[in-house]
N, C-alpha and C positions, 0 to 999 in steps of 0.2 A: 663292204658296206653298201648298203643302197639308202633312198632316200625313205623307203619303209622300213628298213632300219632303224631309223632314228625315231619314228612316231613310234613304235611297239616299245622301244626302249622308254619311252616317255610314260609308254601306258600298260605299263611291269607291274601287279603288284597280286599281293592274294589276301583276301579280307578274314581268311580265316583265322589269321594271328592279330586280329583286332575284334574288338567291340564296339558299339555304336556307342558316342556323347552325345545327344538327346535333353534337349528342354522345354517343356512345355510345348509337346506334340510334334516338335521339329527336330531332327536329324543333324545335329552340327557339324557334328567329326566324325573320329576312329582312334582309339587308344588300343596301343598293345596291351596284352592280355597280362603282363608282368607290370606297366607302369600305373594300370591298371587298380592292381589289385596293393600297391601302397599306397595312392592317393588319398584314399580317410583316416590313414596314419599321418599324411601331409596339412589336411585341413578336414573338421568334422563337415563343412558346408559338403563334399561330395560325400556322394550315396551311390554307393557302387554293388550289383547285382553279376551274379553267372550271364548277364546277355544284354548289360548296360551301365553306363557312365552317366549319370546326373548330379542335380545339384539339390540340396534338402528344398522341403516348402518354404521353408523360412529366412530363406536366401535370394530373395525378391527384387532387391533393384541392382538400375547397371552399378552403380559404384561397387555395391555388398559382390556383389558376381564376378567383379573385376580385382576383387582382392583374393577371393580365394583362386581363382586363375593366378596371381601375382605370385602367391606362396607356393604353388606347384611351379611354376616358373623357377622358382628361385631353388627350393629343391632339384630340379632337374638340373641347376649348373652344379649345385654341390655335389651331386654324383659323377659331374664330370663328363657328362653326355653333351652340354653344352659347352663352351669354353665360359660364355659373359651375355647378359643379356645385352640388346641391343638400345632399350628406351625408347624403339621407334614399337609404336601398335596399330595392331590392324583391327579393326570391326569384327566381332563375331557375329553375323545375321544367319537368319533363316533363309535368306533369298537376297539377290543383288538388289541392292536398292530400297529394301526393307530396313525398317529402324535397330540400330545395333543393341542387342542381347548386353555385350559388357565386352571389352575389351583385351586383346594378348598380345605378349613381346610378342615383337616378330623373332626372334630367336626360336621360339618354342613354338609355330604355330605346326609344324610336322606333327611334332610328338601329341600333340590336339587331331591331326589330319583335318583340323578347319580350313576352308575353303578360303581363299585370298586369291586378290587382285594386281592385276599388276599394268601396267601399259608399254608398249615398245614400236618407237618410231623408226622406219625403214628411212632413211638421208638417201636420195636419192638424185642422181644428174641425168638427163636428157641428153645423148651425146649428138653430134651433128649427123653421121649416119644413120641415125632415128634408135641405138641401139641403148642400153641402159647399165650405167654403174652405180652401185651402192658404196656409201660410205659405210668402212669396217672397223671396231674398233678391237682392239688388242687390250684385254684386261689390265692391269697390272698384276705384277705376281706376286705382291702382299696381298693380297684380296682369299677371306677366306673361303668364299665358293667360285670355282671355276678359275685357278689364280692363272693368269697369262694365255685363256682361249680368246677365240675370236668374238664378237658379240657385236650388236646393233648399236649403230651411232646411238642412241640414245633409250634407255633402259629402266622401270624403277617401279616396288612392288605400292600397291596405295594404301596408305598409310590412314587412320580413321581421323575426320576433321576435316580432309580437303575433298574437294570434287575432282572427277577426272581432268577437265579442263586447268587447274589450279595445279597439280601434280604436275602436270607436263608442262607446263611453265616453268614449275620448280627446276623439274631432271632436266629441261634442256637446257638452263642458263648453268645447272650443277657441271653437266655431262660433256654440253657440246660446247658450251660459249653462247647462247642462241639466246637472242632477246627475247620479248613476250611478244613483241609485234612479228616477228618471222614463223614463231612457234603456235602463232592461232592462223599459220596457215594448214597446219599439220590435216590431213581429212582423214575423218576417222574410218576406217574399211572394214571393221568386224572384230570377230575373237577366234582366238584359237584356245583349246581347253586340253586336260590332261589329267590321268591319275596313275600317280607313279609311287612305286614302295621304295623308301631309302633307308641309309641305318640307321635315320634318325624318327621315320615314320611315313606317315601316309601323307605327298604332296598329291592338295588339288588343287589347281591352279588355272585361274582365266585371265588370258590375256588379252588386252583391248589393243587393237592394231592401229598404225598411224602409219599413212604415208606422208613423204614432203619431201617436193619437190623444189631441189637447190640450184641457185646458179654454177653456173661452170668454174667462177673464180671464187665464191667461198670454199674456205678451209674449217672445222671443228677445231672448236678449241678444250678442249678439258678442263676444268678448275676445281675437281673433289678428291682427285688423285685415284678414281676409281679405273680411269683408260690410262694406258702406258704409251699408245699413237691410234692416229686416226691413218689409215691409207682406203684410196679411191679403187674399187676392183671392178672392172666390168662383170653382167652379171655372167657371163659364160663362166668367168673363176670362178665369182661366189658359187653354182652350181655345182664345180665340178671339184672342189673342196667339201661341201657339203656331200657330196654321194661318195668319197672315196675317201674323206677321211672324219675323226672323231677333235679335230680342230678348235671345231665349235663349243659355247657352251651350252647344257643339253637342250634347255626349250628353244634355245635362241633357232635352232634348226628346225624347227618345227616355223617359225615365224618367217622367217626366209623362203622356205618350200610354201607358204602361202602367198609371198609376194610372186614367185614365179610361175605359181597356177594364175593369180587374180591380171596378171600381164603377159601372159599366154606365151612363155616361155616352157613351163611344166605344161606339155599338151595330151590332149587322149590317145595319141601315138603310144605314152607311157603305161607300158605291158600293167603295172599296179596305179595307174591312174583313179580309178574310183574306189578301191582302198586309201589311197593315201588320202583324196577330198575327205571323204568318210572319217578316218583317223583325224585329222586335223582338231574335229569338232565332237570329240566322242564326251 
């Protein structure tokens, strides 16, 4: 494994077994070519072409557009490709920040390959040698993705309705134990981005970075059942786990290899150094 390992794995995929969802001149997703071609059996509202996935003219506002999304949803668990939907949704937009289109479980936003959010806070301590440890957490192994890898003190995809600031209030006090006053210390350091083929569909995914920087004697506390332990790594470990083994869960590595390039641990000494920047952000 190396640390370009893990960004190529992130950004695996081939478009040719999908087709574009598209509405009203925007590009939203990528449907496979087979779930594709029942979806107007699912709901008359889609209108599906040899080289596109849309919605009839007559299916006009978010609510109308978010039901027929709902019914493909729900078909997709009775085939079994899902287990259950989740109840939590994500914004369907044309661009970050732009007004949402209509809304999807987040269960099913693969098998859409719509674009979603997410934010992930690096917990991090200052050690007295000037050197730096991250706090780690340890999934639980009920969790249906990723059950019992390692992941980021604090985690969580943005859900439509809150703002980023509101979300990470949410996951820290979910995640870590973290009040709201410790958790608007969090600075926000960038994104990191991704397009990966899974068996459930096309993930794209942008992640909003947060650093926060902790005292030496706080501890995380968990209270969603989502982490099974928090443990303090200096970052030499986190590194050297990350390049040698598959530990992690998958973006979470991509997020950490950004914390060590922006803290000048990952340096241009690194033989794929401007590949990996590069990948970060593709």
């Amino acid at each position: 494994m190396s640390f370009l390992d893990h960004i190529r794995a992130c950004n695996a995929h081939d478009l040719s077994g999908f087709r574009p969802f598209e509405l009203e001149g925007h590009r939203l997703g990528w449907v496979r070519h087979a779930l594709a071609e029942q979806l107007p059996g699912v709901d008359p509202g889609f209108v599906v072409t040899a080289d596109r996935v849309t919605l009839a003219p007559e299916v006009r506002d978010f609510e109308a557009r978010s039901s027929v999304l709902a019914h493909a949803a729900q078909f997709i668990v009775e085939t079994g490709a899902v287990t259950a939907l989740r109840g939590e949704f994500y914004p369907v937009t044309p661009a970050w920040g732009a007004e949402p289109l209509m809304r999807i479980d987040r269960a099913v936003v693969a098998q859409f390959g719509i674009p979603a959010y997410g934010l992930h806070v690096n917990g991090f301590v200052r050690r007295p040698d000037g050197g730096l440890s991250l706090w780690i957490g340890r999934r639980a192994r009920d969790r249906e993705v990723a059950p019992g890898k390692l992941d980021n003190m604090i985690a969580g995809g943005q859900p439509i309705g809150l703002t980023l600031a509101e979300n990470l209030v949410k996951e820290a006090q979910e995640e870590a134990g973290i009040d709201a006053a410790l958790a608007s210390r969090a600075v926000p350091v960038g994104a990191v981005t991704y397009r990966m083929e899974t068996e459930a569909g096309l993930k794209q995914d942008t992640l909003f970075l947060y650093d926060l920087e902790l005292d030496a004697d706080f501890v995380p506390q968990n209270t969603d059942g989502e982490v099974e332990r928090f443990e303090l790594w200096p970052l030499d470990r986190v590194a050297e786990s990350v390049r040698a083994t598959k530990d992690w869960k998958f973006n979470v590595n991509l997020v950490v290899i950004d914390f060590m390039v922006r803290h000048g641990w990952l340096t241009p000494d690194e033989p794929d150094y401007l590949e990996i920047v590069r990948g970060l952000r593709r």
